[in-house]
Residue, then its C-alpha position, 0 to 999 in steps of 0.5 A: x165669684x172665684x175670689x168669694x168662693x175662696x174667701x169661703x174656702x180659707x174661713x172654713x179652713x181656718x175655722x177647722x184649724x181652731x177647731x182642731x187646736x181646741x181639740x188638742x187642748x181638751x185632750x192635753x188638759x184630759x191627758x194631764x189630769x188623767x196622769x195626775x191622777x194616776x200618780x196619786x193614786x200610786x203615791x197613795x198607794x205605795x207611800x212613795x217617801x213617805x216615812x212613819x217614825x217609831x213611837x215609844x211603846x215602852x212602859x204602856x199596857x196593850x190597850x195603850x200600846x193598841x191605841x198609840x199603835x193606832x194613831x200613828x198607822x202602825x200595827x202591834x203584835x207581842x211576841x214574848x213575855x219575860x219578868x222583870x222584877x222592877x217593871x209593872x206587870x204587862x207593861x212592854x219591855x222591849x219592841x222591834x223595830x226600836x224607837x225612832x225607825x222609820x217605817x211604811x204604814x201598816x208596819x207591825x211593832x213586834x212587843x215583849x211585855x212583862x209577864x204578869x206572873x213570875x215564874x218560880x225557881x228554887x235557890x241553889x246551895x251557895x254555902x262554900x262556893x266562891x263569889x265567882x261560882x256562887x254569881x255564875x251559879x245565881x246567873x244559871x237558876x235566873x237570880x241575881x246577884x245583890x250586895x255582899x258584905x264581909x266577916x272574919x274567916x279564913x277563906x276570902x271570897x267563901x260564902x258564909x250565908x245566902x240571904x233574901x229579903x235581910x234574911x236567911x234563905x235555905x236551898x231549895x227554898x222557890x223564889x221569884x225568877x229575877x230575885x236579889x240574893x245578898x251574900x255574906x262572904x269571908x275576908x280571909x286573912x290578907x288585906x281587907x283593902x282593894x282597888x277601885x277600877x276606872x270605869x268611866x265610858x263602859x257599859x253596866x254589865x262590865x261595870x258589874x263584871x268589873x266590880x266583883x273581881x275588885x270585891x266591891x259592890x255596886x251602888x246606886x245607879x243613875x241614869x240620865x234623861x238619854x236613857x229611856x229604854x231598856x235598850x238604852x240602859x243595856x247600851x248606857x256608858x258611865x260618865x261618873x263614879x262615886x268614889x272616884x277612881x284616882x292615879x295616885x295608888x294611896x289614894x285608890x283604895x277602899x274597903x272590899x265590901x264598900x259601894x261604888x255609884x254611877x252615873x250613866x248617859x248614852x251621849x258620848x259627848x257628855x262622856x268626854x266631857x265629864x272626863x276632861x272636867x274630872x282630869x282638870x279637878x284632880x290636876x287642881x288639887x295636885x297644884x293646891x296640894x302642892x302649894x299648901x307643902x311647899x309653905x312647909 
């Protein structure tokens, strides 16, 4: 009876040991669930590596800057108004953060659009200034710069004429903030030749800068498919420019007046590369000039 009763005895007990691991499982597996859920919950929560890029908003109306905001979790606020005379009234001009950013959810895109009006200023007195002071004095009143062409008189760089639209514009006269003024400017009495500057690999405004000291104007601007924003237009280097800049002092002339066009990218690799291909062309048609002198 002693030997059945602790038989008895080791299957109670053992029964309790199963019971008990089973116990431990069922509170493990609880215990694991409860965490998983809990780290979701904080990964949902906190976006923990998780990055949203930035959308292009340039160019788009607030509806659709509204709706794009929206489908990729981001919110939108305009900031500011400017006038841009190239740019369609309302259309975004500029946002922070830029394009290609990464973000959280929820981020707030901060938009400058094109105002819907232009604001009124009046045209300044030019006759008689210089092209520098006439340029810094344009810059002040909110107009810009255009062409300037060239006719007989004494003083070189003076401005004979001020014109808007291919036509005279008096002082005082209210124009649109961002109108183009053409100059017309004396030649003076020396050489109406100048040098053309060697401009690949800088930015736009140093091109103009550039240009102006030189008496030439700028001409048609090309920009390639890198340029997207005006953030990419203002950081855009030159890779071409037609005409050429040439070594050879004989050759880097032109009439002051005369237009220069450029070709602009913001890949640093294209620059290089379109520099070396010019080298190389310049190189050849040395050696070809000096083939066909030779046979003389």
């Amino acid at each position: 009876m002693e030997q059945n009763t602790q038989k008895q005895a080791a299957r109670k007990k053992h029964r309790g040991l199963r019971l008990l691991l089973v116990h431990i499982v069922i509170w493990a597996l609880l215990a694991a669930a409860l965490l998983i859920g809990i780290f979701k919950w904080l990964h949902a929560y906190t976006l923990h590596d998780e990055a949203l890029t930035v959308p292009d908003f340039s160019g788009l109306r607030e509806a659709e800057a509204a709706v794009l905001a929206e489908e990729n979790n981001m919110r939108y606020e305009i900031i500011d108004s400017v006038y841009v005379s190239n740019t369609l009234p309302g259309a975004v001009v500029l946002q922070q953060p830029a394009v290609g950013a990464l973000v959280k959810r929820n981020r707030t895109i901060f938009l400058t659009i094109n105002a819907l009006h232009a604001e009124m200023v009046s045209m300044p007195n030019l006759v008689g200034l210089s092209l520098r002071q006439a340029s810094s004095l344009l810059v002040m009143h909110g107009l810009r710069l255009g062409q300037f062409t060239y006719q007989r008189d004494i003083a070189y760089n003076n401005v004979l004429r001020q014109r808007y639209g291919g036509r005279d514009v008096s002082t005082g006269r209210k124009l649109p903030k961002g109108a183009v003024i053409d100059l017309v400017l004396g030649s003076g009495i020396q050489s109406d030749q100048t040098r053309i500057p060697r401009l690949t690999g800088v930015t736009l405004q140093v091109v103009r800068d550039s240009l102006l000291y030189r008496s030439l104007n700028v001409g048609e601007l090309h920009f390639d498919a890198t340029v997207r924003t005006t953030e990419d237009t203002l950081a855009a280097v030159v890779y071409r420019q037609e005409p050429e800049y040439s070594p050879v002092p004989e050759e880097n002339t032109a009439l002051i007046g005369a237009i220069v066009n450029f070709w602009l990218t913001t890949d640093a690799q294209k620059v290089a590369e379109e520099e070396k291909k010019r080298a190389e062309e310049r190189r050849n048609r040395q050696l070809q000039q000096l083939q066909a002198e030779s046979q003389f």
